[in-house]
TIRO-2110 file (N, C-alpha, C; in Angstrom, 1 decimal):
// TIRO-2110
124.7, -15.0, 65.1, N, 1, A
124.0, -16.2, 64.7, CA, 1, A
125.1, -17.3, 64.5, C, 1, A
124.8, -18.5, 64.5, N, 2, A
125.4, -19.7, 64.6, CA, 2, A
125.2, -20.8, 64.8, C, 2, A
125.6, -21.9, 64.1, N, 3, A
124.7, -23.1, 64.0, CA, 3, A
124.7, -23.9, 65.4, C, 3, A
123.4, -24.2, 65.6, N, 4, A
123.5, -25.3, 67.4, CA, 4, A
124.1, -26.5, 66.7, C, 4, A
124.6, -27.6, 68.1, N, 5, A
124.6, -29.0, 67.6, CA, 5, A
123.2, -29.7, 66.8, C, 5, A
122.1, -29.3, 66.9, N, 6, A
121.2, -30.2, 66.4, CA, 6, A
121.3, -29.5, 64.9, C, 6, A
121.8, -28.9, 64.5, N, 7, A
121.8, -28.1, 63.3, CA, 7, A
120.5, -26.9, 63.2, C, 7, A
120.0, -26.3, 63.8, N, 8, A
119.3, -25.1, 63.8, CA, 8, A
120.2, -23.9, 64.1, C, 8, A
119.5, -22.7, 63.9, N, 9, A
120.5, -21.4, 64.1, CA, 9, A
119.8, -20.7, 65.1, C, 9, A
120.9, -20.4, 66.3, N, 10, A
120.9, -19.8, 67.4, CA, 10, A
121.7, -18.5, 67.4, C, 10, A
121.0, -17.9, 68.2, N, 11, A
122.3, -16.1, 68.3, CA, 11, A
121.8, -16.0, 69.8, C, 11, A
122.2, -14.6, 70.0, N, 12, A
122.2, -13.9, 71.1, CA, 12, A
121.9, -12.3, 70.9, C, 12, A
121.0, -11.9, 71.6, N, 13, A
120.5, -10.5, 71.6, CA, 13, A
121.3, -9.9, 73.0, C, 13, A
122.1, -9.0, 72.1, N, 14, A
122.8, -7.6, 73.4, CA, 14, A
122.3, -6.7, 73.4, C, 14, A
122.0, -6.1, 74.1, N, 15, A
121.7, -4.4, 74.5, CA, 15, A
122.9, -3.7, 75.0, C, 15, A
123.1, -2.4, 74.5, N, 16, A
124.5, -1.9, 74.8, CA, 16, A
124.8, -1.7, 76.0, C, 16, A
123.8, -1.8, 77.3, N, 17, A
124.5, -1.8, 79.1, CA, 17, A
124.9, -3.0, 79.4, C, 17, A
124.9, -4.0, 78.6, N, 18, A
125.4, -5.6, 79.0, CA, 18, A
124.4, -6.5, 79.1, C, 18, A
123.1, -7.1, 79.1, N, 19, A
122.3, -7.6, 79.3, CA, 19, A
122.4, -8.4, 77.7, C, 19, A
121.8, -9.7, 78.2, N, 20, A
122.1, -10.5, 76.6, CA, 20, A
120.7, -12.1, 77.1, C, 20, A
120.4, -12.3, 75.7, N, 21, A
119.4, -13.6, 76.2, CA, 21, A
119.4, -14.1, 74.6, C, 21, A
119.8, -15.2, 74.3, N, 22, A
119.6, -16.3, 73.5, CA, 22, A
118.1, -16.8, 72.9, C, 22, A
118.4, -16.8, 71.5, N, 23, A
117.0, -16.7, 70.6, CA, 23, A
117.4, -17.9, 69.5, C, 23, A
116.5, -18.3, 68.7, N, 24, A
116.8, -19.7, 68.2, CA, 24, A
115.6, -19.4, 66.9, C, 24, A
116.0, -19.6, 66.0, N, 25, A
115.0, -19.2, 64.2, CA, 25, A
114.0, -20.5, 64.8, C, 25, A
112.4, -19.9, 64.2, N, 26, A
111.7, -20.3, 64.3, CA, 26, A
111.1, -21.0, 62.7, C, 26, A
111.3, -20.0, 62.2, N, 27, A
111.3, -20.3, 60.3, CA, 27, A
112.5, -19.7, 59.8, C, 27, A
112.6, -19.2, 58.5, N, 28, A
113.7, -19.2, 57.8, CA, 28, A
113.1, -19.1, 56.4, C, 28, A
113.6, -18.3, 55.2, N, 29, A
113.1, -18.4, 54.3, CA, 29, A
114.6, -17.3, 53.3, C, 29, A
114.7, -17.0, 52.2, N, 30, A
115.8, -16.6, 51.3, CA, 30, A
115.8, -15.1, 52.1, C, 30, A
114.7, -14.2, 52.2, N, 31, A
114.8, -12.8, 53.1, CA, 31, A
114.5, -12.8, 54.4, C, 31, A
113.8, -13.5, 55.0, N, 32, A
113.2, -13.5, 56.5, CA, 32, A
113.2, -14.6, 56.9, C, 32, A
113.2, -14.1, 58.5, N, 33, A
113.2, -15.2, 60.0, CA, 33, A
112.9, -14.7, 60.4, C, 33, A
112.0, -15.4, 61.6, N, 34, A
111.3, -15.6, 62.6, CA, 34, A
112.0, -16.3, 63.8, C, 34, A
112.5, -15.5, 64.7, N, 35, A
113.4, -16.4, 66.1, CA, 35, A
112.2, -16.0, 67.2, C, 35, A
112.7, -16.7, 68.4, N, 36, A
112.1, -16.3, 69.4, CA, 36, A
113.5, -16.7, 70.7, C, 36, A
112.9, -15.8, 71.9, N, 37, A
113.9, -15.5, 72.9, CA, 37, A
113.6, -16.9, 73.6, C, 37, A
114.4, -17.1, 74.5, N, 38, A
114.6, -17.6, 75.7, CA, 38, A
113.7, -16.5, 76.7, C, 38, A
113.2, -17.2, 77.7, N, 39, A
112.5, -16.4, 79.0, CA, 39, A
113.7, -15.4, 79.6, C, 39, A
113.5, -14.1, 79.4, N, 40, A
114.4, -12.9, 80.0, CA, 40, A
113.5, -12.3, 80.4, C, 40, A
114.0, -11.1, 81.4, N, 41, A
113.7, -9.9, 82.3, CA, 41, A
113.8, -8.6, 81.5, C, 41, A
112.5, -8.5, 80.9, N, 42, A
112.1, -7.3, 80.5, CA, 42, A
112.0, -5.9, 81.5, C, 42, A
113.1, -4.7, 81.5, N, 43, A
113.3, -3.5, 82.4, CA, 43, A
111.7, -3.2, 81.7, C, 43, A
111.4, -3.0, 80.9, N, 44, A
110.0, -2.3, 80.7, CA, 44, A
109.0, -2.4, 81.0, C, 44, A
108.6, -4.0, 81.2, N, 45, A
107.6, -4.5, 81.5, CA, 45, A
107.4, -4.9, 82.9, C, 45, A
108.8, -5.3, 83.5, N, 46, A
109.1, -5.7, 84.8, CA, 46, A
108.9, -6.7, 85.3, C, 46, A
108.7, -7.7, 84.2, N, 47, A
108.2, -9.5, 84.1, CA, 47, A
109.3, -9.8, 82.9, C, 47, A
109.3, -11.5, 83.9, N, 48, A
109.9, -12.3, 82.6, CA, 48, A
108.8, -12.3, 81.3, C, 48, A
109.3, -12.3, 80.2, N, 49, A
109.2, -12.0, 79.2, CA, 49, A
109.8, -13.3, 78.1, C, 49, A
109.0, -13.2, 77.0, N, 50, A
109.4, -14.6, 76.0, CA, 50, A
109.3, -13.5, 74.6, C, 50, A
110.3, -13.3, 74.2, N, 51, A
110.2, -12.0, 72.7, CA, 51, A
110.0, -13.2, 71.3, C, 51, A
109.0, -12.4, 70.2, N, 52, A
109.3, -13.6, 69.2, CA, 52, A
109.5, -11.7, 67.9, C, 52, A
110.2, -12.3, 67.2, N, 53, A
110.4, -11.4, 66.3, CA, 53, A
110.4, -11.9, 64.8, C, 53, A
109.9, -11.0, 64.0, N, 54, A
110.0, -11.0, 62.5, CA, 54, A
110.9, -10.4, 61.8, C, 54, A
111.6, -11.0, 60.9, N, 55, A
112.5, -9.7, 60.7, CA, 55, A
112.9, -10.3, 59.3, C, 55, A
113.7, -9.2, 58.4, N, 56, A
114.0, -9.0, 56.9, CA, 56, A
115.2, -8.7, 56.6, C, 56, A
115.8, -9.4, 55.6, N, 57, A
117.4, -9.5, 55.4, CA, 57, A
117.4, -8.9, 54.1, C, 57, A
118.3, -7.9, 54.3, N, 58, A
118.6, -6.9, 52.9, CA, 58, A
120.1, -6.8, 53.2, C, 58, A
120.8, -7.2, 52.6, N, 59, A
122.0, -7.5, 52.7, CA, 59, A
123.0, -7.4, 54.2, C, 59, A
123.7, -6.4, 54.8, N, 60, A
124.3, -6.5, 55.9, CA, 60, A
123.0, -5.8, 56.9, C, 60, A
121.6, -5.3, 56.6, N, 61, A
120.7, -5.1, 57.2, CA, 61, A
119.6, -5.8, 57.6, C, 61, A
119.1, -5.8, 58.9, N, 62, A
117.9, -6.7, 59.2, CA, 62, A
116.8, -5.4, 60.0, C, 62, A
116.0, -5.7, 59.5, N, 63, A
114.8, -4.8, 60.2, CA, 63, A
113.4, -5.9, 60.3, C, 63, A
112.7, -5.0, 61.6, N, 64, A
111.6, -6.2, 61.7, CA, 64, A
110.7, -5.6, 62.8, C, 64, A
109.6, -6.3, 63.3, N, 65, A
109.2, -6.1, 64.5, CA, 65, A
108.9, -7.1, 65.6, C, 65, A
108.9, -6.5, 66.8, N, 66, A
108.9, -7.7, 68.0, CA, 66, A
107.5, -7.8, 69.0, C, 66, A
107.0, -8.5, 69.6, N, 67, A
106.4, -8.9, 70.6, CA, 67, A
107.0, -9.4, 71.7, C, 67, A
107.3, -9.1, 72.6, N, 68, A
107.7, -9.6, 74.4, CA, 68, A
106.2, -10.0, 74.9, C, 68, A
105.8, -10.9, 75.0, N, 69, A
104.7, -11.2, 76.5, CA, 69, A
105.3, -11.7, 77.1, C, 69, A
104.7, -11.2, 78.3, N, 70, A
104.9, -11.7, 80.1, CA, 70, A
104.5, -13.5, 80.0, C, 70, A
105.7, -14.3, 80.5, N, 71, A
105.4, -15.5, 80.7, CA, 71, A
104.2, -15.7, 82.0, C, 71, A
103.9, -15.4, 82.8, N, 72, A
103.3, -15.8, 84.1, CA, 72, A
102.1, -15.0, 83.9, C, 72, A
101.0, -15.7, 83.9, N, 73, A
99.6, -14.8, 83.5, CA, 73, A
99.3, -13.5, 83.6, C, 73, A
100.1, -12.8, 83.4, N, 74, A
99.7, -11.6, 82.9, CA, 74, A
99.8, -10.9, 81.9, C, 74, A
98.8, -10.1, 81.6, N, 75, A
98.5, -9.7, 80.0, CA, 75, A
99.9, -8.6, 79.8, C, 75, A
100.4, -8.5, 80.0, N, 76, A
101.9, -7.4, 79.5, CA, 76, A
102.3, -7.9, 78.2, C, 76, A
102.3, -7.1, 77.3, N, 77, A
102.5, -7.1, 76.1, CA, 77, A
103.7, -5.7, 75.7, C, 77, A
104.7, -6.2, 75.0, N, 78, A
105.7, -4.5, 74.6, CA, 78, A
105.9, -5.1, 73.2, C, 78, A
105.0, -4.2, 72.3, N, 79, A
105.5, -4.5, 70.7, CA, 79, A
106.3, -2.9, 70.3, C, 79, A
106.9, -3.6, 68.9, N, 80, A
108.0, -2.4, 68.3, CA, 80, A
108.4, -2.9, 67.1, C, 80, A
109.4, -1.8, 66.6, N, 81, A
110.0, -2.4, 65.3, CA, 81, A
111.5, -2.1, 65.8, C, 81, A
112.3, -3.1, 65.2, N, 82, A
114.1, -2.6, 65.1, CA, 82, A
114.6, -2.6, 63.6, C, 82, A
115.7, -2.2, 63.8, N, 83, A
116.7, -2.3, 62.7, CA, 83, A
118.2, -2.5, 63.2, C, 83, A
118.7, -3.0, 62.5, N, 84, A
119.9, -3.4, 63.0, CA, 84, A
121.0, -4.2, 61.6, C, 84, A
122.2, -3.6, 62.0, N, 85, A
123.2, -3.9, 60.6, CA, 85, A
124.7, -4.3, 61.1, C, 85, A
125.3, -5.6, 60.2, N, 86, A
126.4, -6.2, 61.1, CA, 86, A
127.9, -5.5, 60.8, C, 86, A
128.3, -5.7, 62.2, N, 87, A
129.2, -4.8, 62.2, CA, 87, A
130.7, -5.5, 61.4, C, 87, A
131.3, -4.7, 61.6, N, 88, A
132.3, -5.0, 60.6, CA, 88, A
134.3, -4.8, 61.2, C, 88, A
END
């Protein structure tokens, strides 16, 4: 995570074979945010894809859950939950 020039907070989502796609807070609050992806290539779905996620801040931990829908009319939907903690 890190501040854009307009002053909003932007990050980047990696998966551990290399694959990475830029997400930007949608709200913000003292425990949780709400980001959403840039248009990426979902291997699951096998459509571009737009992820929005919820998620909850407990100190070096965030857990939450996501949505991917398929940008281009079709109904593909991939929901889930993650967890994830910063490394050090």
């Amino acid at each position: 995570w890190s501040r854009s020039p307009e002053g909003g907070l932007t990050g980047q989502i990696a998966f551990r074979p290399g694959e990475k796609y830029a997400v930007k807070v949608v709200s913000m609050s003292d425990n949780s945010l709400v980001y959403e992806s840039e248009p990426h290539q979902s291997p699951t779905l096998k459509a571009q894809v737009v992820t929005r996620s919820e998620a909850r801040l407990s100190g070096d931990s965030l857990t939450g859950t996501y949505e991917a829908r398929a940008t281009a009319g079709e109904d593909k939907v991939l929901r889930g939950r993650f967890a994830a903690a910063r490394r050090r």
